[in-house]
Structure formats: structure tokens, C-alpha cells
N, C-alpha and C positions, 0 to 999 in steps of 0.2 A: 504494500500500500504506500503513497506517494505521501511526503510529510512536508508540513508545512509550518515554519516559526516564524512567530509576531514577537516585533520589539516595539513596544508600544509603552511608556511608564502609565499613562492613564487607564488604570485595572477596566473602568466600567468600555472604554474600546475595542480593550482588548480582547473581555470576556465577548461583546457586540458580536466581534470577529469569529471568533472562538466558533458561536452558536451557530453563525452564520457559514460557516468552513467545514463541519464536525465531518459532513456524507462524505466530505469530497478527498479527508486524507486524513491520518494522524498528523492532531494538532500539537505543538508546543509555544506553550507565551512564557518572553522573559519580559524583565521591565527595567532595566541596566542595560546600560551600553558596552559596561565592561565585560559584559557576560557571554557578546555575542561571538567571539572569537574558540572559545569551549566548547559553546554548544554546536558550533557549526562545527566542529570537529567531529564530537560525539555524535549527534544526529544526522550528518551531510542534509537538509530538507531537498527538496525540491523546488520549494519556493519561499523566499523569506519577503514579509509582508513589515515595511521598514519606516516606521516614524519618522518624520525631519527633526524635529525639536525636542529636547528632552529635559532644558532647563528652564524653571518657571522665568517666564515672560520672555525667552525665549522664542523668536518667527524669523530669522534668516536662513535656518534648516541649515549651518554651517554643521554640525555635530552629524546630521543625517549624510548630506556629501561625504563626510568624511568616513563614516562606515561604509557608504554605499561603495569608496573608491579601495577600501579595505577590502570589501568582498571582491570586485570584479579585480583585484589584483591577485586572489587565489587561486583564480583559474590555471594560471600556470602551476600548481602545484597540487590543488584538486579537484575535483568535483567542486564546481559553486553553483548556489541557486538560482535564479531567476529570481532579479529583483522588483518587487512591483512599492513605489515609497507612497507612502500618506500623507494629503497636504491639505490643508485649509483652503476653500474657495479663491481666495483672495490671491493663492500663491503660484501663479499660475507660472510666473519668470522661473521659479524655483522648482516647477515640473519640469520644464526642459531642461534647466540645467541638468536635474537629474538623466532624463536620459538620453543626454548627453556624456553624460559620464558611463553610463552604463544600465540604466535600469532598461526593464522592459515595456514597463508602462506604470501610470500612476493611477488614483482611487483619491477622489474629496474628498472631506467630510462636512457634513453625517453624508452619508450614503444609502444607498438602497442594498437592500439584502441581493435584490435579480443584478444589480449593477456589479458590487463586489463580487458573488459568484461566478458570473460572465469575466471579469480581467481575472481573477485565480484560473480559472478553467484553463484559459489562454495560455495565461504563465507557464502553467502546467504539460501544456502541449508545446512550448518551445522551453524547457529548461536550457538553462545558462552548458553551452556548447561545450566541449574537453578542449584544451589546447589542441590548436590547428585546425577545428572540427569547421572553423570559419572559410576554411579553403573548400573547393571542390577537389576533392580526393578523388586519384583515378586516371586512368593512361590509356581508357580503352580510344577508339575513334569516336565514339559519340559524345566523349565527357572534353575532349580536345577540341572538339567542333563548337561546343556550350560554350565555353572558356575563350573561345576566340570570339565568337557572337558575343561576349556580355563585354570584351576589353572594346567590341568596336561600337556600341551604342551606351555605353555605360556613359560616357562622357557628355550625353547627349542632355537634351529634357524632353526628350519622347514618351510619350506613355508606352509601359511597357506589359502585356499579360505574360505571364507565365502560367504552362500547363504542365503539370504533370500527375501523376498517382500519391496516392496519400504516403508520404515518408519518402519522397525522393529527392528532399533537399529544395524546395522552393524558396524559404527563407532566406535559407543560404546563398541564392541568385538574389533575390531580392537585395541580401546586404552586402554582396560583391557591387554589384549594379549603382547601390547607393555609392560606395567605397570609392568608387572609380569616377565619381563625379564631382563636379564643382559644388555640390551641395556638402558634401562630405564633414565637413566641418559643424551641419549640422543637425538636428535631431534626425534617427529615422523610428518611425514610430510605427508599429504593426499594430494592426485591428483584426481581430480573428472575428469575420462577420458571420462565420456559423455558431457561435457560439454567444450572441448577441440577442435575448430578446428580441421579438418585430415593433414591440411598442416601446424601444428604446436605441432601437438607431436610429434614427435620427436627433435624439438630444445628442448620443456618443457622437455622431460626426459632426453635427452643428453647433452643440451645445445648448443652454437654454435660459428662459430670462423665468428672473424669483418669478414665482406665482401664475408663471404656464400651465403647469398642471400639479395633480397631485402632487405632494412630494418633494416640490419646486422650492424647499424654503430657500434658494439662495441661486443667484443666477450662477452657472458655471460653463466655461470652454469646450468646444466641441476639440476633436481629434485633430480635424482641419488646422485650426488655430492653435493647439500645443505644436502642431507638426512646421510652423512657419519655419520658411528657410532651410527647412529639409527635405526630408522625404516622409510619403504617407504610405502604407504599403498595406495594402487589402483585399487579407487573406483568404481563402474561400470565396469569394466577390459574387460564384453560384447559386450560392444560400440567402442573395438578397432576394428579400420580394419583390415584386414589378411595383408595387406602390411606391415603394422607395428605391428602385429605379432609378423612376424619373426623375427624384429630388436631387441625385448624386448627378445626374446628367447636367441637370441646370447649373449645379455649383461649378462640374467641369467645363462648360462653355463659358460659364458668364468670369470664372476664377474669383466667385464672392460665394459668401454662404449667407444666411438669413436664419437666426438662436430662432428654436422654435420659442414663439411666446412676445417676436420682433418684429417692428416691420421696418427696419434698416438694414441694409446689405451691409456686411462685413468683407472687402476685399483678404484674399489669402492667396500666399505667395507658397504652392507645394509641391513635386512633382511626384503626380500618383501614380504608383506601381499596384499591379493588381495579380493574384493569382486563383487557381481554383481546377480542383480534381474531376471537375463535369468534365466527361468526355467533349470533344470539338464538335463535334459535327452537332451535339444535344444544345451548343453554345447559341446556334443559328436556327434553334424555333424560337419563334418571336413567341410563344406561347409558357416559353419557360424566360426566356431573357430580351429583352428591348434590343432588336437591330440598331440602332441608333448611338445608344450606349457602348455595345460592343465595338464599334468604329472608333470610337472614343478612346476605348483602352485600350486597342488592339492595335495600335500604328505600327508597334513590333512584336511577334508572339517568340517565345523560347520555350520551346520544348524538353523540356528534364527527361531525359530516358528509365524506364523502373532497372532495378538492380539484375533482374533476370536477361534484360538485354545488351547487360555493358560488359558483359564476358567474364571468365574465372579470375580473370588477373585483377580486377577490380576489386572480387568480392573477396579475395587474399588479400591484398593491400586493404581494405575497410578495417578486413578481419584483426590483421596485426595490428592495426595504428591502434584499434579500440581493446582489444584487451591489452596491447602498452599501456593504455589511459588507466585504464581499472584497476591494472596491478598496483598500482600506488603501494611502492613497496614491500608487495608480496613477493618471494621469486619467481621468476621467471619460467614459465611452462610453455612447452611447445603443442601443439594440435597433432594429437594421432592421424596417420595416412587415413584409418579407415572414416574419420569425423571430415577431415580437409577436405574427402572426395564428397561427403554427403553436404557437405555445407558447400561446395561449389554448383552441387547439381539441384540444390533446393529452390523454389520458384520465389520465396521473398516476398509473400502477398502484401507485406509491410514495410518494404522495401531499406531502403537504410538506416530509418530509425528501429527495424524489426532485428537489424540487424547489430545496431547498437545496443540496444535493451537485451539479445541473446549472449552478447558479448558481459555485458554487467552481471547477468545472471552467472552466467560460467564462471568467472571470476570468485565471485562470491559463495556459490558453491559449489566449486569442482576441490573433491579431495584426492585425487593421485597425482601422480609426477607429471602425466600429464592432459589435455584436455580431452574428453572423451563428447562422441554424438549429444551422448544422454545432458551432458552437464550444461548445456545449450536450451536442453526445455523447449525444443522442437517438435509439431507432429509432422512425421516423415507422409504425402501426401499416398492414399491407397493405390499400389502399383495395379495399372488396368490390364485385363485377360488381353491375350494376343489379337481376339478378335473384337474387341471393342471399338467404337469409333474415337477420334479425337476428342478429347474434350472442349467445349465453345466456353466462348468467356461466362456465359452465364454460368456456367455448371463451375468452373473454375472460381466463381465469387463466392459460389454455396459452398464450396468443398474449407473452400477460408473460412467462412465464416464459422460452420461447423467445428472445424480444427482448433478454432480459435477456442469455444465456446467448452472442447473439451479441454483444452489444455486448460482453461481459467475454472473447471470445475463449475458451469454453468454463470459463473458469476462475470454481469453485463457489464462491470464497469471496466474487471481485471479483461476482459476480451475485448473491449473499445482502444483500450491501451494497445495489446499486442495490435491487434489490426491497424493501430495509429489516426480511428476516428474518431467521433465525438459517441456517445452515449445513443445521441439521438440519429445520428446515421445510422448505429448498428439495431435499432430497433427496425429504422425505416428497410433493410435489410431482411430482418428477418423476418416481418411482413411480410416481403417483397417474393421469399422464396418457402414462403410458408413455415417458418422454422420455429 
């Protein structure tokens, strides 16, 4: 189960959090700053949910930067969390500087329970990368070809879609992309739009003025507007609904947004990056997504290859780098011949983060000299009779999901993880194939 620590000195926040977090991971709250360097030891979280201020009358969040620049300086040494910081309405300079410095995204306060859910969720689906994991790893011809496509438009301010299968590194395009551009310098700020409420994106992109709607005690900044000057990058972009669409279309033609609850245009200065696992061709029913829009984001499309098509050499170069990472001073074991050959020939329904998460496991508990199939925690897919037909992708998604569902012992949330979707996709799945 994925663990999550709140540094928060104000107990009734933090318990807030607490109640609000409990489904989604094992919780920890400290309320000391000096505390956080131990627990991050002991615990690794997955996500650390990180106050700015900690001494009364205290608001420049100089104390929270300064933890915040502690953690993402661990990275080189181990596993660090995905940080999402805490700030006051008012402290909106102080969101960006944050991530700027490294965080993933920030959370007002007071908050909504659906709003704080929806950014942990998110967190949680991009934790804080291992050393190097920021690079595209890989030598096959199709990851040279990516890598050449993102140095020639990266510099650009094109809108850019990226497509690929869930866990093939889109973020990771995304923040090469931003990297390589004149924006660089500042924020990039990812929005996971499947994981978003429908009756709350549009305050998260716009933002919104006190007393728009429930809720509303305090006006606060949409995504757009933390994102100035950088990059905006929106994740799943699939999962919007066509009512809100058309609202993202407008703010991309006009480059202003309008706080729901305003009737003032806000110019915004961003360049939007968009990604999302809908197949291409499902991209161009107007009945699932607005033609118009898709023109919009699509001036360049990049295609992420899944792991099953970037060849052996790939999935051994992934394979080493990530249990290097995870040895974090364990010694060093090598991969039995008969595991190397089953993990080259395995199909990856999860693609590289199925294959990072197999690598963590191993590590963690593999007890001989060296790695074996099993310590991987893989279902090997059911070899077909000689007369069978091929299998079609549909049968090939059921057969994942299935695998999935046994390996997690029926349980939806631990099989949402291995598959590397959201909760609510693998329901929509299982519907889908009657499971």
C-alpha cells in the first residue's frame, strides 16, 4: 500500500488530511520540521503533503522551500516523494516558486475533500522519479527516433499531444519537451485530468472568485495562472468532457481564461502540452472529443512506443538501471538466465512503470543470490494450444486485466496500480468485458 506523510504543525489540518487521505494509502503526520529527514528514511512515502510555514506569524513559506529543496535533493541518493506543498489562498507567488523548485503540484487552504483527493491521487501516479528516470532510457530505433522528434520541437511553442499506452513515459516527454525550451526556467505544472472531478475542472484550470459556488469561501488561481511563464501539461486530456471542451478551446484561442464566478478575462502566458492513452483514431469522433480542439493541441503529435515494441535491449537496460535504483545499498544480484529470458518475452500491459514497480518488488523481496521469475510478482500470460487463433487486442486487455486482478488478490485499487490506471478506468474495464 502507497504511504503518504503530512508535515503540517496545525494538528486540526493535519488530522483534516488524515481523514481525508485514510482509503487512498497508509497515512503518517509529523508536526516538526526536524522530524522530517527520519521519517523519510524510515517510511520512504510516496507522497509527502508539505506545509510552507511553521513558525507563528510566519507567511513567506521560506522554512517550507527549504524542506521542499531538502527532499528533491534526495533523489540522488533515494527514493523521494512527490511533493505536493500547502499554501494559503493568498500565496499564490509562493506556489510557483514551489514548483519551481520541485514540487508536483500545490493544494489551498481550506480545501475540499474531492479537490485534495484528486492532487494526492495524481501525486501518487507520478511519484518523485529515481535518478536518471528523467531521461528517456533506451537504444532501441523507436526511443532514438522520440529523442530526436522532442530535441527538434522542444524549443519551439507549439502545442504538442503526446500519445501513448498507460506507463510509457509520457510525462517524461512532456518534461524533456518543457526542458529543452525557453520556458524552462519556468514552472511546469501537470494536471492529471482523469482524475479530476467534472464539477471541478474548471475552477482547477480557471480558478475561481469567493462566492461562485459552494464552497467558494475565498477566490483562488486556476492551473493556467500558477502555470504562467511555463509550461501547462494535461495529462489524460481524453477524460475531459465535451462541456469542458469547449471552455479549454476558448482559453487556447483567445490565451485568457475567465475565474468561474468573473466576468473579466485574465490574459495567461503558457504553453500547453497535452497527453492521453485514447487510442488515435477514437481521438477523431467528434462524439467522444471536439475536432476543433484536437487541431488545437495537435500541431505536433509524438508517439511513445509500449515496452513490448522497443525490443529486448530496452527492457534489459530499464531492467538494470531500476533494480540499481532499488538496491540502495543492498548487494548486488544479478537476474537468473531463466527470469532474463521470461522478462524479455513478457508483453508489459503496464509498460515501464509495470516494469519499475516489478523491479521495486524484487528488490524488496527477493531472498537468494540471485533474482528469480517469481520474485518479480508477475502473471506469466496463459501459453495458447497450437491451434488457437491470435489473440486481438480486445482479448489481450481482458487477459491484463484478469492477471492483474489475480495477482492483487481481487483487490481494485492494488490492480489499478499494476495496470498503471486510475481506479475508475479499471472499473470502466471491467464493465466493458464483463469481469
Amino acid at each position: 500500500m502507497p504511504g503518504i506523510l503530512i508535515l503540517d504543525d496545525d494538528p486540526d489540518v493535519a488530522l483534516a488530511a488524515r481523514l481525508a487521505l485514510r482509503r487512498l494509502a497508509s497515512i503518517a503526520v509529523r508536526q516538526a520540521p526536524g522530524e522530517l529527514a527520519a521519517v523519510l528514511d524510515e517510511m520512504q512515502p510516496d507522497v509527502l503533503l508539505l506545509d510552507m510555514n511553521f513558525s507563528p506569524g510566519a507567511s513567506d513559506g521560506a522554512q517550507g522551500l527549504a524542506l521542499l529543496r531538502e527532499v528533491v535533493a534526495r533523489q540522488g541518493q533515494a527514493v523521494a516523494p512527490a511533493v505536493v506543498v500547502m499554501t494559503a489562498y493568498a500565496e499564490v507567488e509562493l506556489a510557483v516558486q514551489a514548483l519551481k523548485s520541485g514540487a508536483v503540484d500545490f493544494i489551498t487552504k481550506p480545501w475540499t475533500n474531492e479537490r485534495l483527493v484528486a492532487c494526492v491521487q495524481a501525486a501518487l501516479a507520478r511519484r518523485a522519479p529515481p535518478p536518471a528516470a528523467g531521461e528517456l532510457l533506451g537504444d532501441s530505433a523507436a526511443m532514438q527516433s522520440l529523442r530526436a522528434q522532442i530535441a527538434q520541437v522542444g524549443a519551439s511553442e507549439a502545442s504538442v499531444l503526446v500519445l501513448g499506452e498507460n506507463g510509457v513515459g509520457k510525462e517524461l516527454v512532456a518534461r524533456a519537451l518543457h526542458g529543452a525550451s525557453s520556458r524552462a526556467g519556468g514552472p511546469l505544472l501537470a494536471v492529471d485530468m482523469g482524475s479530476l472531478p467534472e464539477a471541478l475542472v474548471e475552477s482547477e484550470l480557471f480558478g475561481h472568485k469567493r462566492g461562485s459556488f459552494t464552497d467558494a469561501r475565498e477566490s483562488r488561481p486556476g492551473r493556467f495562472v500558477a502555470a504562467a511563464g511555463g509550461t501547462l501539461f494535461l495529462d489524460e486530456i481524453g477524460n475531459l468532457p465535451l462541456a469542458q471542451q469547449a471552455k479549454l478551446l476558448a482559453a487556447l484561442e483567445r490565451r485568457e481564461i475567465t475565474p468561474v464566478g468573473s466576468d473579466r478575462p485574465v490574459p495567461v502566458d503558457v504553453r500547453v502540452l497535452a497527453a492521453t492513452n485514447v487510442p488515435e483514431a477514437e481521438l477523431f469522433d467528434a462524439r467522444r472529443f471536439r475536432p476543433d480542439l484536437l487541431y488545437r493541441l495537435n500541431t505536433v503529435v509524438l508517439r511513445v512506443p509500449p515496452l513490448r515494441e522497443r525490443g529486448a535491449g530496452d527492457i534489459v537496460r530499464l531492467l538494470r538501471h531500476y533494480l540499481a535504483h532499488f538496491a540502495a545499498g543492498r548487494p548486488a544480484r544479478d537476474v537468473d538466465a531463466d527470469a532474463l529470458a521470461r522478462l524479455t518475452a513478457y508483453r508489459w500491459p503496464g509498460n515501464v512503470r509495470e516494469l519499475r514497480q516489478a523491479c521495486e518488488r524484487a528488490t524488496l523481496l527477493a531472498r537468494g543470490p540471485v533474482f528469480t521469475w517469481a520474485d518479480f510478482g508477475l502473471v506469466a500470460p496463459t501459453a495458447l494450444a497450437p491451434e488457437a487463433p491470435t489473440l486481438d487486442l480486445e482479448q489481450r486487455e481482458r487477459d491484463a486485466v484478469q492477471a492483474a486482478l489475480a495477482q492483487a488478490g481481487g483487490n481494485i485499487s492494488q490492480a489499478a496500480r499494476l495496470l498503471g490506471v486510475s481506479r475508475a478506468a479499471l472499473y470502466r474495464r471491467l464493465d466493458k468485458h464483463g469481469l
